[in-house]
C-alpha positions, 0 to 999 in steps of 0.5 A, a space after each residue: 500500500 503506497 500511503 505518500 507523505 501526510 502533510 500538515 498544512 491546515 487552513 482557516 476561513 474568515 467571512 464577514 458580512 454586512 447587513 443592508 437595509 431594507 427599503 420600503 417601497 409600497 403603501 402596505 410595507 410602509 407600515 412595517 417602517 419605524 417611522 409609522 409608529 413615530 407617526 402614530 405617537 406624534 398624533 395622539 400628542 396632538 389629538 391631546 393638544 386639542 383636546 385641552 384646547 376643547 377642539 374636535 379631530 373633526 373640526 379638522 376636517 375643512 378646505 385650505 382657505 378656512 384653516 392653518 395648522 401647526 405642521 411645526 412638529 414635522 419640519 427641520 429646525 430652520 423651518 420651524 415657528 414659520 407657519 401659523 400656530 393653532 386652528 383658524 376660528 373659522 372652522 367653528 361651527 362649519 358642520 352638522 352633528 350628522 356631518 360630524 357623526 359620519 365623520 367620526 365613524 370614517 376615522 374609526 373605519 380607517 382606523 380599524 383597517 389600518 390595525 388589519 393592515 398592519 397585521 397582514 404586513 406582519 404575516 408577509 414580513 414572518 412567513 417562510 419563503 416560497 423559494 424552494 430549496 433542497 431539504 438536507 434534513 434526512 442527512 443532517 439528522 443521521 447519526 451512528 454510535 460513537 464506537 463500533 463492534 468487531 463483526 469480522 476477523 478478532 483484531 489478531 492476524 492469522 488464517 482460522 475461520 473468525 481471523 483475517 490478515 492485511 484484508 483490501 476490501 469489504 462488500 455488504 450485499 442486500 441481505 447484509 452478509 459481509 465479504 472481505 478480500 482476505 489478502 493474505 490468507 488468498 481467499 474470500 471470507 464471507 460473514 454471515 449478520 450475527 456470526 464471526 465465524 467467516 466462510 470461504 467463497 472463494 479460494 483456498 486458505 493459505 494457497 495462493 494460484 492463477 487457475 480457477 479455483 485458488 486465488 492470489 492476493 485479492 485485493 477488492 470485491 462486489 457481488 451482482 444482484 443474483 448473488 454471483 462473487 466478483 474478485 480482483 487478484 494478482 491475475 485479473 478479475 474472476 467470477 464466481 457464480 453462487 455455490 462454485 469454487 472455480 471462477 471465470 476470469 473476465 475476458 482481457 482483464 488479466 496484466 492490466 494491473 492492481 485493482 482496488 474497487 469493483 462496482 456490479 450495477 442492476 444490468 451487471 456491467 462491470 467496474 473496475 480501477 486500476 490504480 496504477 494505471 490511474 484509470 476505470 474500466 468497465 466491462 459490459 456482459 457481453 464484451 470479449 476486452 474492457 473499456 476505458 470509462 474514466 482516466 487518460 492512463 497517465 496519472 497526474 492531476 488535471 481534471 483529465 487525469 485521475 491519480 491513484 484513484 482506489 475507491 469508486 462507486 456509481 450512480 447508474 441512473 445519472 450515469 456518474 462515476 464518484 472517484 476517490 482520487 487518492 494522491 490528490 486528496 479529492 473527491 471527483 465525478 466523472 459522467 460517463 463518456 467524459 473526458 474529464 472530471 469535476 472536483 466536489 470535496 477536497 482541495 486539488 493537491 493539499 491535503 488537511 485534517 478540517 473537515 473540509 479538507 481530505 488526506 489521501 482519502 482512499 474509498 467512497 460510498 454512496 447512500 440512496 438518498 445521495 450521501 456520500 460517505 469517505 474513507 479519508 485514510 491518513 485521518 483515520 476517520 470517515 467522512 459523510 457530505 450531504 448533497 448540496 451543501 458546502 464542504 465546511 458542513 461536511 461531518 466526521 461520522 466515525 474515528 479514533 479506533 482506526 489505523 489507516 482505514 482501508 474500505 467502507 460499506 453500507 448495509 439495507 438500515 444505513 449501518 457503516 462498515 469500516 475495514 480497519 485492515 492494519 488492526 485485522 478487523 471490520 467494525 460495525 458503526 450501528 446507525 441511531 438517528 
């Protein structure tokens, strides 16, 4: 395993904002501005003023050649003592008493729809936006235990049925039985929910080979729907159907290099990286040599090149590849028939330990629901990106039990696997929330 120096560098954001204020532009808005209550005060004190001058609101009511009034209040101090003070005297007596009936019953009516406008400027000024957004709301509220449990191998090296030795991969298939690539002892070992006792599905303990019943150092695995095995080795990529110990080797795959990852999807076409060659095949059912689906074959860091890439899934419905793309510290997708890839997590060569920052992240999985869960290997611990959302929201799920974490799965209840191969174990992360 080529794990590369682990750098240290760490960065800090700082972000300020302003706020601006908002302005009123129309009749219904203008009561929710400061100024409307100022107003409303300054004409009670006036409806006071009058009062003790024993004069009624509606003796108010005239035509500009009857009266003037104190505006006074209102205007900046140069202009204030210019304007006639008080009430012109010939407004006395100007109007019935079922002239000013009416009127006192106007200024009430106005009155009560002023209160009624205010409280529907307070509805639209309190509600939620109508704009729509993403809900992140499933993803934020997932949470796992704190430690996990050994579900596969006993934390010592060796070759009985409850050990492994240097595994390179993990699958959980849909009725939540585990495999582990068993480097060392040349075999696959499946462990049924609830047992730690593993059984062989492929290979033989201990025996390493390149016929079709023995193994050599397997290095990933997957299954197809039907249950069928799927194994890299040194000598390429084997099938074996459910219930045989010879397996077939995929036509063209043998020479093409180590290989990390093996993604089956619904129609049981093939994924594979090679990680040396920097590169990702894909084999359909029927084809007699693979295909190049992602990489240049030249390892390097534009976004035409992939750089060590281990871990990998797929999207089948939008036809996108998620690549861990190890030695740049990123998280790519690459739509298939591309020639290029998109960085989503991480920063193109700089590795960090912020949450926003990866450190040789080494495999990826994706959720249903679109989540993305990382083994960022040189941080020992696992990362999980919710969907639309930025890198800094980004939450580590699992840690400090680990050294140097090889490979992640998911089971059917969202429940996290983690290959702690140093430590010769897997664990199990129990989802809570």
């Amino acid at each position: 395993m080529i794990r590369g120096s682990i750098l240290c560098e760490q960065y800090a954001a700082q972000a300020a904002q302003t706020a601006r204020p908002s302005q009123i532009s129309s009749p219904i808005s203008s009561l929710a501005d400061p100024r409307f209550s100022q107003i409303s005060t300054h004409a009670a004190h006036e409806r006071e003023r009058l009062s003790r001058h024993q004069v009624s609101p509606t003796d108010l009511i005239h035509s500009p050649s009857m009266v003037t009034m104190n505006s006074n209040a209102w205007l900046p101090p140069s202009e204030k003592n210019t304007r006639t003070d008080g009430i012109s005297a010939k407004m006395k007596g100007c109007f019935t008493t079922a002239c000013k009936n009416r009127l006192i019953g106007l200024l009430i009516g106005l009155g009560i729809a002023a209160v009624s406008t205010g409280v529907a400027v307070g509805v639209l000024l309190t509600r939620p936006s109508s704009s729509t957004t993403t809900d992140n709301s499933a993803c934020s509220s997932l949470r796992w235990e704190e430690y996990g449990v050994i579900v596969a191998g006993n934390g010592t090296w060796g070759s009985s049925a409850n050990q492994i030795t240097y595994a390179s991969d993990i699958h959980v298939d849909s009725s939540d039985a585990i495999y582990v690539a068993d480097s060392n002892n040349h075999r696959v070992q499946k462990f049924m929910p609830n047992s730690s006792i593993g059984i062989t599905v492929a290979g033989i303990t201990g025996v390493s080979g390149s016929n079709s019943s023995l193994l050599s150092s397997p290095t990933a695995v997957a299954t197809d729907a039907d249950g069928n095995l799927y194994v890299a080795d040194s000598y390429g990529i084997t099938v074996w159907p459910v219930g045989i110990l010879n397996g077939t080797r995929l036509p063209g795959s043998s020479g093409l290099g180590s290989s990390y990852d093996i993604f089956v999807d619904a129609n049981k076409n093939v994924y594979v990286s090679y990680v040396y060659g920097c590169v990702i095949r894909m084999w359909t059912p029927t084809a007699t040599a693979s295909t190049i689906i992602a990489g240049n074959q030249i390892c390097g860091q534009s976004l035409s090149q992939l750089y060590y890439p281990y871990g990998f899934t797929v999207d089948s419905l939008a036809s996108t590849l998620y690549i861990s793309n190890y030695y740049t510290h990123t998280i790519l997708t690459w739509q298939l028939g591309a020639t290029n890839g998109t960085i989503i997590h991480g920063e193109n060569n700089t590795a960090g330990s912020l949450e926003y920052l990866l450190n040789y992240p080494i495999d990826v999985k994706r959720d249903q629901q679109g989540n993305l869960y990382v083994a960022d290997a040189a941080n020992n611990r696992v990362i999980l990106y919710c969907p639309n959302l930025p890198d800094t929201s980004a939450r580590i799920i699992a840690g400090m039990q680990f050294n140097y974490p090889l490979g992640i799965a998911l089971d059917s209840n969202r429940n996290l696997y983690v290959l702690d191969s140093n430590s010769y174990r897997v664990l199990k992360f129990n989802r809570i929330g």
